[in-house]
C-alpha positions in Angstrom: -14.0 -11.3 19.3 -13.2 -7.6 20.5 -12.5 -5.2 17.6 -10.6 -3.0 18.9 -9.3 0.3 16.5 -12.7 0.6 15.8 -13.1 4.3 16.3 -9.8 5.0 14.3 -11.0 2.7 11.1 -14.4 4.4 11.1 -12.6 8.0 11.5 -10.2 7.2 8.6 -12.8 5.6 6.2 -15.3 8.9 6.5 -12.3 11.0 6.4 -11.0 9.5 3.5 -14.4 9.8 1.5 -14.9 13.3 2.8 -11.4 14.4 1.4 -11.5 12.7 -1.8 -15.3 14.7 -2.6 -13.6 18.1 -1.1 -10.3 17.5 -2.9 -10.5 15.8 -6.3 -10.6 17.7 -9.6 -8.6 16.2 -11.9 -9.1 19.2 -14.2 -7.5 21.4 -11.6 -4.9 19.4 -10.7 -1.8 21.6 -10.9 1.0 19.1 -11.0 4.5 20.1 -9.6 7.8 17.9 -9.9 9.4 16.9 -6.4 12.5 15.3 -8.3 13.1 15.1 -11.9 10.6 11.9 -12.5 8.1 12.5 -9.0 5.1 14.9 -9.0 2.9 16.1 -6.2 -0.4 17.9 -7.1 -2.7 20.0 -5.6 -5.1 16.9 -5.1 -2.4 15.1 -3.0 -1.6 18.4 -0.5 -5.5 19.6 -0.2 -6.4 15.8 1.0 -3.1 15.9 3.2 -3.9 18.7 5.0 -7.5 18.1 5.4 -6.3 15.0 6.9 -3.7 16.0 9.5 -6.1 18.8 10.4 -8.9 16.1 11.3 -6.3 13.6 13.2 -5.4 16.5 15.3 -8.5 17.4 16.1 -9.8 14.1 16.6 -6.7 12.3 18.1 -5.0 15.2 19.7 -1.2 14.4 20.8 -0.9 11.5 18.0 2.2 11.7 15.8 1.3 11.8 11.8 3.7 10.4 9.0 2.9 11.6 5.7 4.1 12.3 2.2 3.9 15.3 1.6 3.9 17.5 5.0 5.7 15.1 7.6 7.9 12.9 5.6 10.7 13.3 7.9 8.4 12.8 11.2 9.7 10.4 14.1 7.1 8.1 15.1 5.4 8.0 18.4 3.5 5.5 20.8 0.4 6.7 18.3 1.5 7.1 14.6 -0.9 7.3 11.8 0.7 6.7 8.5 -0.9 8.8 5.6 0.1 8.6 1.9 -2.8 10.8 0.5 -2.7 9.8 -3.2 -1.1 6.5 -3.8 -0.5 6.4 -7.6 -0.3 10.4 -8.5 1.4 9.6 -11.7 -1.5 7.8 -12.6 -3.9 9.7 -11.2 -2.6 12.9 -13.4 -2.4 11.0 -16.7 -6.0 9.8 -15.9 -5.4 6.0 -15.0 -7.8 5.1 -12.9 -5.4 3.2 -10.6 -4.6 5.3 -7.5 -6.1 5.5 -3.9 -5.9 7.2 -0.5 -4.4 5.1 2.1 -3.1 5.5 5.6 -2.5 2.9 9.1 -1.8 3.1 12.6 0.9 2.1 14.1 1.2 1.5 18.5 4.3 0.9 19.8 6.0 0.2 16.2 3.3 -2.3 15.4 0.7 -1.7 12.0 -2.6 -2.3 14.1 -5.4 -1.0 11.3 -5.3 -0.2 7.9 -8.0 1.4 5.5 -7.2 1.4 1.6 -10.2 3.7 -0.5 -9.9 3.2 -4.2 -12.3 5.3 -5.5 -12.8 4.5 -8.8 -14.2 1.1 -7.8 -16.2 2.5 -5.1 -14.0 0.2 -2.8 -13.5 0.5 1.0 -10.7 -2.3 2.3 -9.6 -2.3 5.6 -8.1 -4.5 8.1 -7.4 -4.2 11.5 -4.9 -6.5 13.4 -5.7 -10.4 14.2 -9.5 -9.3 12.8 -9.7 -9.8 9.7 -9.3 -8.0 6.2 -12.4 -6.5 4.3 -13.4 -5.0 1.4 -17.0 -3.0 1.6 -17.9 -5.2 4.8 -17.0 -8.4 3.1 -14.1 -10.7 4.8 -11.1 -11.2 2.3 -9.1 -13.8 1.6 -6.3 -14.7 -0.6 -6.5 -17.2 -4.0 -4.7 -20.5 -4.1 -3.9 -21.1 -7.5 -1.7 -23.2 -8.9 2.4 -21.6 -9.9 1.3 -21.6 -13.8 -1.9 -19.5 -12.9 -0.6 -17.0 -10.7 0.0 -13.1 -11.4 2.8 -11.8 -9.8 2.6 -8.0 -9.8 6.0 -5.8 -9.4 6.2 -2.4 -8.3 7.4 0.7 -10.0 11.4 0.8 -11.3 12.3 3.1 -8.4 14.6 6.3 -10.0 16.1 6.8 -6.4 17.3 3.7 -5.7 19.1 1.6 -9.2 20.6 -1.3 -7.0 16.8 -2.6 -6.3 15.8 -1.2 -9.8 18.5 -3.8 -10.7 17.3 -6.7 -8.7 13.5 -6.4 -9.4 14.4 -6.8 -13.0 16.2 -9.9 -12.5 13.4 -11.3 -10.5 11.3 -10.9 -13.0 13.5 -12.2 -15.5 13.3 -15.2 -13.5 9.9 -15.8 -13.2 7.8 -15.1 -16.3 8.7 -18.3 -17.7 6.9 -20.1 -15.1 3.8 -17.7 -13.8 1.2 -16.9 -15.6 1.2 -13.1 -15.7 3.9 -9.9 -14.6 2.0 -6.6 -13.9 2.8 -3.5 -13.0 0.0 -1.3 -12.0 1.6 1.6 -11.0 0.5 2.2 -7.5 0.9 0.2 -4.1 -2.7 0.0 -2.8 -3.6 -1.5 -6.0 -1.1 -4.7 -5.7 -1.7 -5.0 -1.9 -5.6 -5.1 -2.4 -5.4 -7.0 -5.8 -3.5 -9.7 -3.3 -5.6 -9.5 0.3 -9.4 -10.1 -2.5 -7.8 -12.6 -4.4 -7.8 -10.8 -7.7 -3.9 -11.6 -8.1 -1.6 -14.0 -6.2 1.7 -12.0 -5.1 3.1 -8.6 -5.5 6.7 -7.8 -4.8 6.4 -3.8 -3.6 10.5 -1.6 -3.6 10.2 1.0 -1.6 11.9 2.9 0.3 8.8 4.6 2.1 6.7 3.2 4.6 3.0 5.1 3.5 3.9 2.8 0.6 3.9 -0.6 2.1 2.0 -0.1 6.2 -1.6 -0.3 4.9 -1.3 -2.8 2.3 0.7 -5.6 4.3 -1.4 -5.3 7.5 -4.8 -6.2 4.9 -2.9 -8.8 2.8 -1.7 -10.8 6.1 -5.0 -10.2 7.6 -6.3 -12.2 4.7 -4.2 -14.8 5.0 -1.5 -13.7 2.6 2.7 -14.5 4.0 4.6 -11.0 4.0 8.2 -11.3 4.0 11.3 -9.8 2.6 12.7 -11.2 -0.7 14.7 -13.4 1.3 11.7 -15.3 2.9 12.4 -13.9 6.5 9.4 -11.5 8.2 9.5 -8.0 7.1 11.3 -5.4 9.5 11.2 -1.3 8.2 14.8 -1.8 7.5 14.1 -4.0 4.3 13.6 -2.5 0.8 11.3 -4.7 -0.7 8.2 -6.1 0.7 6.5 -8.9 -0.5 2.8 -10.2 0.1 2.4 -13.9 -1.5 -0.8 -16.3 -1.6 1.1 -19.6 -1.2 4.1 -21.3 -0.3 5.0 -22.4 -3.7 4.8 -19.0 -5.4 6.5 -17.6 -2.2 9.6 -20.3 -2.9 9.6 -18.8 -6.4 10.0 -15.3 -5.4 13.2 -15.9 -3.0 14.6 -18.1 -5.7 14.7 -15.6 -8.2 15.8 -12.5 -5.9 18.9 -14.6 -5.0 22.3 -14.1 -6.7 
């Protein structure tokens, strides 16, 4: 089989390490508030930058989607998608669950992923119809039974109280008959915690795509079903994105989002 992307993963895996050794000090952190309940730290712009300075110099012409610099960017035939720091919340209060994470996209279409939590000195990436893989080793998701599986949710999102609404229903729903809710506090936690088997669903609301782009190419790489919450394939018009291990727990998740 013919890898192809393979120049782009390898670029955004060493670029990722390098950043995170040039960048991270949690002591100087300097957090700012972007809205009343969001911070941004100098952590998150130094790795940014450093980023979108090596894309540019290394992919010259691509278009870059990211957080903090080019949030409002229209994609191109080439668009790398960069969230910096996923989990800065965590990250400041010392919460070991964050991670840098960023995908390309051709013509619309997620083509490789890398995910770098640092903490557990783990590298995931996937690139499309090849596979996922975490530190060279292929993933793949769990099949456990409904009344083992642990469904994690993502944040309450502040901006947006309608979806707020429905996730807590949802969950509502299901705890009787899952095993375990979490909440980790950080996208590239639930997506990887799904694509190595460490979990059996997450059900991500976002309304940003650095969010969601890396994490649902390496869960359906791995085998995982990503959908909407009403079971149909995931477009970038939908809200929530959902990244389940089997068909059972996936029929449990529509069930519970519907009115």
């Amino acid at each position: 089989m013919v890898m192809h992307y393979l120049k782009e993963k390898d670029f955004l895996v060493n670029a990722f390490q390098e950043a995170y050794k040039k960048f991270y000090n949690r002591a100087a952190l300097s957090p700012e508030y972007k809205t009343e309940f969001d911070i941004v730290t100098s952590v998150d712009c130094g790795i940014e930058d450093y980023l979108i300075a090596e894309i540019n110099k290394q992919f010259p012409g691509d278009v870059i989607f990211s957080e903090e610099r080019n949030a409002k960017q229209q994609a191109g035939i080439r668009t790398w998608i960069i969230d910096p720091i996923d989990g800065t919340v965590n990250m400041s209060h010392g919460i070991r669950l964050f991670g840098l994470q960023g995908a390309l996209q051709v013509d619309g279409e997620t083509v490789m992923s890398v995910i770098y939590l640092p903490n557990y000195d783990e590298l995931y990436y996937a690139i499309k119809r090849c596979g996922a893989f975490c530190n060279g080793q292929k993933l793949s998701v769990a099949k456990r039974p409904l009344g083992q599986a642990v469904v994690s949710f993502s944040d309450y999102p502040h901006d947006f109280p309608t979806q707020s609404e429905i996730q807590q229903k949802m969950i509502k729903k299901m705890h009787a008959k899952v095993s375990k809710i979490r909440m980790f506090g950080a996208a590239c936690v639930d997506f990887t915690f799904v694509a190595s088997g460490k979990i059996d669903a997450t059900v991500c609301g976002t309304g940003y795509l650095w969010d969601i782009a890396p994490g649902m190419l390496l869960c359906s790489e791995a085998g995982a079903s990503v959908v909407n919450i009403k079971g149909y394939t995931f477009t970038q018009s939908d809200f929530f994105a959902v990244a389940v291990s089997s068909k059972e727990l996936k029929a449990l998740i529509i069930d519970s989002a519907m009115e």
